[in-house]
N, C-alpha and C positions, 0 to 999 in steps of 0.2 A: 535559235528560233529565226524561221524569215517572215519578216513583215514586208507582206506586199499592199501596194497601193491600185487599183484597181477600179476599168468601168465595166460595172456590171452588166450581164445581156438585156433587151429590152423586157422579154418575155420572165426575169427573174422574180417579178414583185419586189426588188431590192430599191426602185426607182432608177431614178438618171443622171444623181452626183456621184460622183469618185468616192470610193469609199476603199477604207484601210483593214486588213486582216493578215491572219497569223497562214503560212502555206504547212501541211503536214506533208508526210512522206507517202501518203494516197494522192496526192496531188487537188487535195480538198483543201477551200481558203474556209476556214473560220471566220466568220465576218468579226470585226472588232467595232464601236463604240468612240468615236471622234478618232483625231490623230493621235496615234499613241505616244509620241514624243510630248507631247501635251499635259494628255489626258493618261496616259500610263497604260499598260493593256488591259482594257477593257470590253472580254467576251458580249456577244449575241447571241442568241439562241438560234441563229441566221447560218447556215453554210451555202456553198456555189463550188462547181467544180471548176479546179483550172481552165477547165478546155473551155470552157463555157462565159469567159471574161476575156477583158483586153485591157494587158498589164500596161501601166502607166511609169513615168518617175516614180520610183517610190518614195520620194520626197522632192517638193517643192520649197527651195530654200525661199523663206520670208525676208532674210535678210539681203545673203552675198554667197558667192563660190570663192573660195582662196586658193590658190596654187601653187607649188612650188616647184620653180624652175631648176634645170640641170640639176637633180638628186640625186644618179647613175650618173658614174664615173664614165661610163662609154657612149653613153648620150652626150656630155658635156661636152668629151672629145669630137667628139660628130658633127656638134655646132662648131666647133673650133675654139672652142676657151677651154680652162681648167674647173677642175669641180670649185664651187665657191666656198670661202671659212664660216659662212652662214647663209641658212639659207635665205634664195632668192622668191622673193613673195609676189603673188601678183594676184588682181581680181578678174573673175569673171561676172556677167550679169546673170542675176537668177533670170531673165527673163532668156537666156541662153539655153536653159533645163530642156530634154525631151526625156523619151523615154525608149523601151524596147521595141526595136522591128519602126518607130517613128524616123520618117524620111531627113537627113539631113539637106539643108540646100546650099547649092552653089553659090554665090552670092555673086552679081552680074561686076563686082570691082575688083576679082579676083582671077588670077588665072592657073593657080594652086592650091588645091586645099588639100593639108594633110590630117595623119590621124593619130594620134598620141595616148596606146592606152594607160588606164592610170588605177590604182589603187584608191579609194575614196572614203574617206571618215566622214559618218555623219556625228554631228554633236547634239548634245542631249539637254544642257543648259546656260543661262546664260554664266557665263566664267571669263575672269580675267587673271592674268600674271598663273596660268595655273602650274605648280611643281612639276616637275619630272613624275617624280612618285607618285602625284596624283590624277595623272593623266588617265588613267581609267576609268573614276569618278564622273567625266564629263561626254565618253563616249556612248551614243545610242547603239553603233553598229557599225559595220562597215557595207560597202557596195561596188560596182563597178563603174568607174568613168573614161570617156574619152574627151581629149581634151583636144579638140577639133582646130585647127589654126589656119587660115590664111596666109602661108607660106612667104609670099611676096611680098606680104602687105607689111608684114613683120619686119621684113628687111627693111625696102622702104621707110617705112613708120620711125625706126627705130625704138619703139616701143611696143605695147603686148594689147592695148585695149581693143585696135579694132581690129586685131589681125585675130584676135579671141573672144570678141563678144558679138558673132553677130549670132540673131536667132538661132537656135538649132544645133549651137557650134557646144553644148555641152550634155548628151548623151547620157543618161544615167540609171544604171539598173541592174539585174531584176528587179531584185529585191532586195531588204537590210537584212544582214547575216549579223545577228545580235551575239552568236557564238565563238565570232572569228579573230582567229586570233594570231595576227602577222607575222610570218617567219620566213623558214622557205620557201613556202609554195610559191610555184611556178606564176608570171603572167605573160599570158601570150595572145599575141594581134596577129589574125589572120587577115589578109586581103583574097578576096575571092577562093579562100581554102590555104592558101599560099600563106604561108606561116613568116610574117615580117619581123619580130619581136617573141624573143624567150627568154626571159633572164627570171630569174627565182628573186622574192620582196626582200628577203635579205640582203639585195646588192644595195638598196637604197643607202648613199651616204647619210644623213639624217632620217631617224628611225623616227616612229609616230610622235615618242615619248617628245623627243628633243624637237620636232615638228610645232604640236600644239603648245610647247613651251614659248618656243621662240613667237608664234604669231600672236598666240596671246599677251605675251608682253608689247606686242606693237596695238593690238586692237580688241575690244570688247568680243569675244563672238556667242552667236545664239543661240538658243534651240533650232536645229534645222538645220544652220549652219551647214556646208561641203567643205570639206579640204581635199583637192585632189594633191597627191602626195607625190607626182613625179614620173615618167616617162622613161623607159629603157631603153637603148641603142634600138634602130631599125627603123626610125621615123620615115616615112613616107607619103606619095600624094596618094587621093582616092580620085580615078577616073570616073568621070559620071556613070550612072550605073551599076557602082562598084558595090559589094557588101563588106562590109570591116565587123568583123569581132574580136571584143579584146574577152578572155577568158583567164580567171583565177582562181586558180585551185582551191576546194573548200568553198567557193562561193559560187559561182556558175558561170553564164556567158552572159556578154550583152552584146547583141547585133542589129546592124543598122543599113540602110541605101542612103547614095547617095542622087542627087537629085540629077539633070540635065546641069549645064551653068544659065542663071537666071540673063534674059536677056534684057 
């Protein structure tokens, strides 16, 4: 099932808040009945066709985005360290959240912005310390993220907040693929067509299971919740301008511009 999050045309009668639905293979959204992560899905008697809306995040984390760093053995190498014996956690701010085809911006203290695409777990509720084996239990779905970085700033910083939390810098979409379910499938970030990033989810050192395990034991997390899961070899910058799409197989694309750099 995809749940997209969506603003409806003006001319729909649907009004002029964001509103959540199921997308079928007519490319028709069933309008749904609150958030579904919430509220569970709940039909309307309300449809809209794709073409006729402008897709959003399809989820607004209420709480946090969590990340985990170097998870690909050849991204690791890339940075110049080794893969780590657990994973490396980090946040981003929800208030980072865009959506499809939404402009990324330069940020005027940067003079690199890369683009890191990512495999994304939305969570379903609130869970703590959760088993391996019941990592299922707590998933709503998954999505597509890029996890957008400040190159320089990173270095400099020596740490990850502001070189990853500025507005804009976390991308996320279509839609939630409620049926998807991590393995092979390929994920790949194009830069202007230009194929930067292909490595199959399988390569991921730490797999979802062992993922949501480990950060739930460090942290409460929520309904809504994101966990981008980790980045593959081919990082690079986006020139103003530029279009990035990361694409995963079984789920679809998400593509974005980026802006001029802010002066």
């Amino acid at each position: 099932m995809r749940i997209v999050r969506f603003s409806p045309n003006a001319n729909s009668g649907l009004g002029n808040d964001p509103l959540f639905g199921v997308l079928n293979d007519e490319d028709q959204i069933l309008v749904l009945r609150g958030d579904p992560i919430y509220s569970g899905i709940v039909p309307t008697e309300s449809k809209v066709a794709l073409a006729d809306v402008r897709l959003l995040a399809p989820v607004i984390p209420r709480s946090k985005v969590v990340c985990v760093g170097k998870n690909y053995a050849d991204h690791a190498a890339e940075m110049g360290s080794d893969v780590p014996k657990e994973p490396v956690i980090f946040l981003k701010p929800n208030t980072s959240v865009i959506g499809p085809n939404d402009l990324i911006q330069w940020p005027r203290m940067s003079e690199r912005v890369d683009f890191e695409g990512e495999l994304a777990v939305v969570i379903s509720r609130i869970c703590k310390d959760v088993p391996v084996e019941k990592v299922d239990d707590v998933i709503f779905g998954y999505t597509i993220g890029n996890d957008v970085t400040a190159r320089d700033l990173q270095k400099v910083d020596g740490q990850w907040n502001r070189a990853k939390g500025f507005d804009t810098f976390c991308p996320l979409g279509p839609w939630i693929e409620t049926d998807f379910i991590p393995g092979s499938q390929k994920i790949i970030t194009t830069l202007n067509g230009e194929v930067k990033q292909s490595e199959p989810l399988s390569s991921m050192n730490f797999k979802i299971p062992q993922i949501i395990n480990f950060i739930s034991s460090v942290m409460t997390l929520l309904p809504g919740d994101v966990i981008l899961t980790g980045t593959p070899a081919g990082i690079g910058p986006m020139p103003a301008g530029a279009e990035v799409t990361v694409l995963i197989e079984g789920i679809g694309s998400l593509s974005n511009k980026v802006s001029p750099r802010a002066n």
